[in-house]
C-alpha positions in Angstrom: 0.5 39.1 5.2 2.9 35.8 5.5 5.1 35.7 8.0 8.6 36.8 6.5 11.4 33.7 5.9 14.6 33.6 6.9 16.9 33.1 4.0 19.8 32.7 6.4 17.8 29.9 8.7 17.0 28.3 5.5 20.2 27.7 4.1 21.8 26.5 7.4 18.7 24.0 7.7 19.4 22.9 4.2 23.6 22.5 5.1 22.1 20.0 8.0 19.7 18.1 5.8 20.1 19.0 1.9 16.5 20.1 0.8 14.5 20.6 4.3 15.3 24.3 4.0 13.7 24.8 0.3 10.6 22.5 1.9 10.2 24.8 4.8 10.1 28.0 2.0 6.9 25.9 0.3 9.1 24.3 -2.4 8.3 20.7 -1.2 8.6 19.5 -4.9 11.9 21.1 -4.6 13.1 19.8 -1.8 12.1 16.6 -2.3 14.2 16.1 -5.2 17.2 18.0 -3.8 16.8 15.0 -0.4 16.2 12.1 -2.7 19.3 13.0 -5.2 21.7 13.5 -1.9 20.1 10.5 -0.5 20.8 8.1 -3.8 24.4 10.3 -4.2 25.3 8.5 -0.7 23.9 4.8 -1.2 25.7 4.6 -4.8 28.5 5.8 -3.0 28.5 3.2 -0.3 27.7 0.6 -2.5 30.0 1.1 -4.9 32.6 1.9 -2.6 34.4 -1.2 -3.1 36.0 -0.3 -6.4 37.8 3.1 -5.6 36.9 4.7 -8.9 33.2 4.2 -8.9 32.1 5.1 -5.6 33.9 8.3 -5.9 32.4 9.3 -9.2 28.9 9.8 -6.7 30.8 12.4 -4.6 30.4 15.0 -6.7 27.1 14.2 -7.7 26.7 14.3 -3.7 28.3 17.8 -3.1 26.7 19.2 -6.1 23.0 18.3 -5.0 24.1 19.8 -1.1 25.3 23.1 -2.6 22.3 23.7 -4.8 20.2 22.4 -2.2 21.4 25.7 0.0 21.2 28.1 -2.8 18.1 27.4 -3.6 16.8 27.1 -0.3 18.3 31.0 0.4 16.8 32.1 -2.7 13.4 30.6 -2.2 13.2 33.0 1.3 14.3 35.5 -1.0 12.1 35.2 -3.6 9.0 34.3 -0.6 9.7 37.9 0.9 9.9 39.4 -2.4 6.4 38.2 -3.4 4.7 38.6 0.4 6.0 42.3 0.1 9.3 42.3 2.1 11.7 44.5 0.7 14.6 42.2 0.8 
């Protein structure tokens, strides 16, 4: 039997650093993808930041990445226990 995950630990790893907390659940493809999206969010941002409008249009591509990136991270633990026999 797997060890059980989390959920809460997951999402509060995943508001440090958007998409660790889906890789620790096994959802490295995931997780990945949730990083790299934040990452890109943040360099358009600073590199754009020199005309107001642009730069900012990134911010809530930004926010939008970091809150899915803790939902899904909860939800993965959530759905790992649910398959490794957990009740909830």
């Amino acid at each position: 039997m797997q060890p059980r995950k989390e959920p809460l630990l997951s999402l509060l790893i995943s508001f440090l650093v958007p998409g660790v907390g889906s890789m620790i659940n096994g959802d490295v493809s995931a997780g990945v993808g949730i990083l790299v999206g934040y990452g890109l969010s943040i360099v358009f941002m600073v590199c754009f930041s020199w005309f107001f409008f642009i730069g900012f249009l990134a911010l809530p591509v930004m926010l939008g990445f970091w809150g899915y990136g803790m939902y899904d991270a909860y939800q993965g633990a959530v759905r790992a226990n649910q398959r490794a026999g957990y009740p909830f």
